[in-house]
C-alpha positions in Angstrom: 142.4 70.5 108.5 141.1 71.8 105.4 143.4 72.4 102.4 142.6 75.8 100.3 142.0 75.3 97.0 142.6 78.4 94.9 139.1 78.3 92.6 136.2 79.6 91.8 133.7 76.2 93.6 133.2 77.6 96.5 131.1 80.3 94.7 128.5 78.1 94.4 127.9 77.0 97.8 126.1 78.4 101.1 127.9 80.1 103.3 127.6 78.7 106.2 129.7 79.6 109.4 131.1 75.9 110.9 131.0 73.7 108.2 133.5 72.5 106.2 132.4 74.6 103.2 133.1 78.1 104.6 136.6 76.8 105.8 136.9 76.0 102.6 136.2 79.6 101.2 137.9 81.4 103.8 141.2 79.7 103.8 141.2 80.3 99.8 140.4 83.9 100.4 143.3 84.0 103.5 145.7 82.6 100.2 144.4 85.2 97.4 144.7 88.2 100.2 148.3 87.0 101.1 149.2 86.7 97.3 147.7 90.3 97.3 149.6 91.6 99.9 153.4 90.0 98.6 152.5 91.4 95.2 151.7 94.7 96.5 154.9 95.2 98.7 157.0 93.3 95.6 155.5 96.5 93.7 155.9 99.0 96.1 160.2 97.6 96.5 160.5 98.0 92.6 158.9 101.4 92.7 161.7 102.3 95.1 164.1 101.1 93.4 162.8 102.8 90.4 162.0 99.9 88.3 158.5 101.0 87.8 157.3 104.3 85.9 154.2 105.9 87.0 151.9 105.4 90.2 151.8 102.4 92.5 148.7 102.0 94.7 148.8 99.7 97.8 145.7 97.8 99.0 147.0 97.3 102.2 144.4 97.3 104.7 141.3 96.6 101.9 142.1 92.9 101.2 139.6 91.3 102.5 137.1 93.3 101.8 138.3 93.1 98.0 137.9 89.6 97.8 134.9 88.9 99.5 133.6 91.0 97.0 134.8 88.9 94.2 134.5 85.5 95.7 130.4 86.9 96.1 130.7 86.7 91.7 129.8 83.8 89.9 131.3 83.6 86.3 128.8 85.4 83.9 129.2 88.4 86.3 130.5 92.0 86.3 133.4 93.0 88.2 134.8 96.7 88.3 137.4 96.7 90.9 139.6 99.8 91.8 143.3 100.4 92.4 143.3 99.0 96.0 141.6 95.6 94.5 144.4 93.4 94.0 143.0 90.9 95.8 139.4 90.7 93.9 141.1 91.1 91.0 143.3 88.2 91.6 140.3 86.2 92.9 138.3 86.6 89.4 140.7 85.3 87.5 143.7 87.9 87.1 147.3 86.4 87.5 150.3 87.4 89.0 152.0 87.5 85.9 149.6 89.9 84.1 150.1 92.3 86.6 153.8 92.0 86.8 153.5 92.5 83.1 151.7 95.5 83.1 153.4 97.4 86.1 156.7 96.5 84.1 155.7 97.8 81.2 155.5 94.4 79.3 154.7 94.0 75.5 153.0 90.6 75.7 150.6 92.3 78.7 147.2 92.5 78.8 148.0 96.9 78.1 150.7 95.6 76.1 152.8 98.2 77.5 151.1 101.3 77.2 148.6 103.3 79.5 148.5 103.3 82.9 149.0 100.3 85.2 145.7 100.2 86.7 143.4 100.3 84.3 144.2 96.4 82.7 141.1 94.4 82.4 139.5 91.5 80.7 136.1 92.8 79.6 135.4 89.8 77.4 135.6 87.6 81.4 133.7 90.3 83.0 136.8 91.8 84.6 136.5 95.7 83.7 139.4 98.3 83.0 139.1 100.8 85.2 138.4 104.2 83.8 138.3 106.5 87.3 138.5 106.0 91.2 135.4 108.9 91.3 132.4 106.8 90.7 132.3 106.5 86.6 132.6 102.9 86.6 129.3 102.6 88.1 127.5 103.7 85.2 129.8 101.3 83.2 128.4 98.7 85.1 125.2 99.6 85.1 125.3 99.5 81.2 126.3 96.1 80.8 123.4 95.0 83.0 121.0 96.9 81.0 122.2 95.4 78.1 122.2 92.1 79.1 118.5 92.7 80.2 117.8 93.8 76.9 119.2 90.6 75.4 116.7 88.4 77.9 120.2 87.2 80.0 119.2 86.9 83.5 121.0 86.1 86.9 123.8 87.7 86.3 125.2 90.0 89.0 127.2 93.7 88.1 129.8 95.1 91.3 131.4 97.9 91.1 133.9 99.0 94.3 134.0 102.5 95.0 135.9 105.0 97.9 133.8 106.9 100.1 135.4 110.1 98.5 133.5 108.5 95.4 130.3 109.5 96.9 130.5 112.8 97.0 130.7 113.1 93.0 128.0 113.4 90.6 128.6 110.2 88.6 127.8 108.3 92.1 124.7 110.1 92.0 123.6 109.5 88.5 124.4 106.1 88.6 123.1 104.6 91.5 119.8 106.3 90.9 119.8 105.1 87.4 120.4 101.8 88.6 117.4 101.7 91.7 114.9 103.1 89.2 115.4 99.9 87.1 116.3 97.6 90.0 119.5 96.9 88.2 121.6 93.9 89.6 124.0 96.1 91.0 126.2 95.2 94.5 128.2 99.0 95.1 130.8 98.6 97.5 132.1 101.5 99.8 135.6 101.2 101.3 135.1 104.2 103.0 138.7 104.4 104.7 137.9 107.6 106.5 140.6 109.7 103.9 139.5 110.6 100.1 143.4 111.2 99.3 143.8 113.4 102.2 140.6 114.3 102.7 139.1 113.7 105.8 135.1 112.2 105.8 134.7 115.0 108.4 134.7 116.8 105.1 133.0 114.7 103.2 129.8 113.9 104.1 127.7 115.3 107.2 125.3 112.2 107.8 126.1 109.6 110.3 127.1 106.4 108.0 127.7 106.3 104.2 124.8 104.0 104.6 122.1 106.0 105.5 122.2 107.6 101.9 120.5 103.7 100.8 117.2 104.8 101.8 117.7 108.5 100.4 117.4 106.0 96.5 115.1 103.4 97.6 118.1 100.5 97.8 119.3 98.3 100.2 122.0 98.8 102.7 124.6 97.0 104.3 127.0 97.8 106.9 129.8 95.7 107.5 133.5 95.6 109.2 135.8 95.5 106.2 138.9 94.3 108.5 137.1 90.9 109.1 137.3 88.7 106.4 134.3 86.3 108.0 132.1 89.5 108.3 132.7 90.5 104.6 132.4 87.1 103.6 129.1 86.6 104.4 127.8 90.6 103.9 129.3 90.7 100.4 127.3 86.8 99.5 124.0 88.0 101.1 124.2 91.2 99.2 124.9 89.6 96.1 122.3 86.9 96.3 119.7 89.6 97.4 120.5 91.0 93.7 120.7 87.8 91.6 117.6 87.2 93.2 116.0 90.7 91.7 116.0 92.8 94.7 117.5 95.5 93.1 120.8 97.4 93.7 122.6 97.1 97.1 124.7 99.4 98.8 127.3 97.8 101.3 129.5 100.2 102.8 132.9 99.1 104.9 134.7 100.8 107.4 138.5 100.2 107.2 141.5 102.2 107.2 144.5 102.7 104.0 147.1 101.4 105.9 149.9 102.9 103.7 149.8 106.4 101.6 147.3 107.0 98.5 149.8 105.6 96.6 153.7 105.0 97.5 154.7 108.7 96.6 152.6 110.0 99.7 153.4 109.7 103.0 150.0 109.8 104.4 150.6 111.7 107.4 147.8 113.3 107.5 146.4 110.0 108.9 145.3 110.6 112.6 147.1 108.3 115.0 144.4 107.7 116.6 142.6 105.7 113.9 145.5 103.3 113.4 145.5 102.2 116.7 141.4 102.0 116.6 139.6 99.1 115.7 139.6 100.0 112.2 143.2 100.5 112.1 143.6 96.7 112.3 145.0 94.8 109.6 142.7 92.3 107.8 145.3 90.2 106.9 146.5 89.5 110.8 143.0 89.2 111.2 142.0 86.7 109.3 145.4 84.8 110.1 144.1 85.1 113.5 140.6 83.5 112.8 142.2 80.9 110.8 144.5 79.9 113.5 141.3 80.4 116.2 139.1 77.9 114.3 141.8 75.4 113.5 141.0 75.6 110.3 145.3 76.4 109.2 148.1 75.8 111.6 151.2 78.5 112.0 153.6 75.5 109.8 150.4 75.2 107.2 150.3 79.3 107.3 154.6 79.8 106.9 153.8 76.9 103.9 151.1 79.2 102.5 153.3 82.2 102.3 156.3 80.7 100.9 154.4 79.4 98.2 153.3 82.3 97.4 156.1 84.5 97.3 157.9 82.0 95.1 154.7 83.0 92.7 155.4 86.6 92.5 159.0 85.7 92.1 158.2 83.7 89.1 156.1 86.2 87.3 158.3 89.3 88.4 161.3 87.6 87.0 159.3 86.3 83.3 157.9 89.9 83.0 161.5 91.4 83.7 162.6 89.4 80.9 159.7 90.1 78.2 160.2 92.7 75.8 158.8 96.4 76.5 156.9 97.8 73.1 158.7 99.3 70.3 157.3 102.4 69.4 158.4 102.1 65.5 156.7 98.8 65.7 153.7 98.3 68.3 150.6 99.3 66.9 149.1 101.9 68.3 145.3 101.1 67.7 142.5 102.1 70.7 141.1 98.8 70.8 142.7 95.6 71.3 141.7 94.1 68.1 143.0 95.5 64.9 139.6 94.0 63.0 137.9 97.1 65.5 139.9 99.8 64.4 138.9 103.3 63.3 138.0 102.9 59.7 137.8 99.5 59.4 134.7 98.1 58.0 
């Protein structure tokens, strides 16, 4: 049986369904979606028991599409990940602790206390704050690329994750045409999970698949199951290496389901039944347990190991972050960039 090892290696290998190298990256991605998913529901119990001020956004259901998406990145690259991208985020290189630190309103965080709690980044390791849900950070993305093309730095790779409800905005527009006109390195990921909020796709977008709109800006497209963590696997590495390899942007879109509420104010019934008990209602994480356990690649005793582990971890960094100091506002400087040497009026 192969052991997962938590890192960034298996970026750099084929994917290759059957061989030891893609047991390899699935059982790490299994481990970074179940240290997602404790996280989250740690989060979502200290919301409750009002321990946390301001929103808290689930990314139940979208886990394995989230790291699939980041496991496709090699470092050098770009990743813009959304509220629902605990996973990816984790899987680039963000910790437990940083975002216990920021939901709890930490000092010694990477917001140091202050703004909202999804929008912590680390744009220096290619991990960008996110500015909006509605499609803006694809332009952000899109900048950096140009500007590394500018500077003669090649085979790097920009994503940038997006809602379906995102596609409907102007900003999505702009963007990826910007980005096919220049054959930009871009990989745009859809989680289109059938609600924008509330909003139905019905009342979204009239065509038959997010996808089709690829051919409307000359890009590639890509459809794939986002509750099957083999499918998105290999979907979100092709798509990445068709980029790196100066095929321009690509468009994969996945159909999955929000199995919790926007965020854990909302109820979400508007949902309709009848999706939750569809195909796409199912969860990724049972489903990839299930492949796991299918291919012999984890046992249910390797599995219960897995998730023990891993709850101690959010444990440990909920605990250290409940214990660090929140900013003083007499004290904390209150400068817009995170080095003082960059702020207004300095030379």
């Amino acid at each position: 049986m192969v052991q997962a090892a938590d890192s960034v290696a298996v970026r750099f290998r084929p994917v290759a369904a059957g061989t030891a190298v893609f047991s390899e990256l699935c059982t790490s991605a299994f481990r970074w979606m179940l240290l997602a998913r404790l996280l989250d529901e740690k989060f979502a119990s200290l919301y409750r028991a009002g321990k946390i001020h301001g929103g808290v956004f689930l990314g139940r259901g979208q886990e394995a599409l989230s790291v699939a998406t980041a496991l496709a990145l090699r470092p050098g690259d770009v990743f813009a990940p959304l509220i629902r991208d605990a996973a990816g985020r984790l899987a680039f290189g963000d910790t437990a602790l940083d975002a216990a630190r920021t939901y709890l309103g930490s000092a010694l965080g990477p917001m140091r206390g202050r703004d909202g709690n999804v929008h912590r980044g680390k744009p220096r390791e290619g991990l960008l704050p996110m500015i909006s849900h509605l499609g803006a950070m694809i332009s952000v993305v899109n900048g950096i690329l140009l500007a590394r093309r500018l500077k003669g730095i090649q085979g790097t790779v920009g994503a940038a994750s997006i809602g379906e409800g995102a596609t409907s905005t102007g900003a999505f527009h702009e963007a990826l045409n910007q980005a096919a006109i220049e054959k930009l390195p871009l990989v745009l990921v859809v989680a289109n999970n059938h609600y924008a909020y509330s909003t139905p796709t019905s009342r979204q977008f009239a065509c038959d698949s997010l996808v089709d709109k690829a051919a409307g800006y000359g890009v590639a497209g890509h459809r794939v199951d986002g509750t099957d963590l083999e499918a998105c696997l290999k979907t979100l590495q092709h798509a990445a290496d068709q980029a790196r390899a100066g095929r321009g942007p690509q468009l994969v879109v996945a159909k999955l389901l929000r199995l919790c509420g926007h965020g854990e104010h909302d109820d979400a019934g508007y949902i309709d039944p009848k999706l939750k008990t569809s195909p796409v209602g199912r969860d990724c994480l049972k489903v990839a347990e299930e492949f796991l356990l299918q291919q012999r690649w984890a046992d249910a005793a390797t599995i219960a190991a897995w998730r023990k582990e891993k709850t101690h971890e959010v444990e440990e960094a909920v605990t250290a972050a409940q214990r660090e100091p929140t900013p003083d506002p007499y004290e904390e400087d209150w400068t817009a960039l995170s080095s003082g040497q960059l702020r207004e009026g300095n030379e």
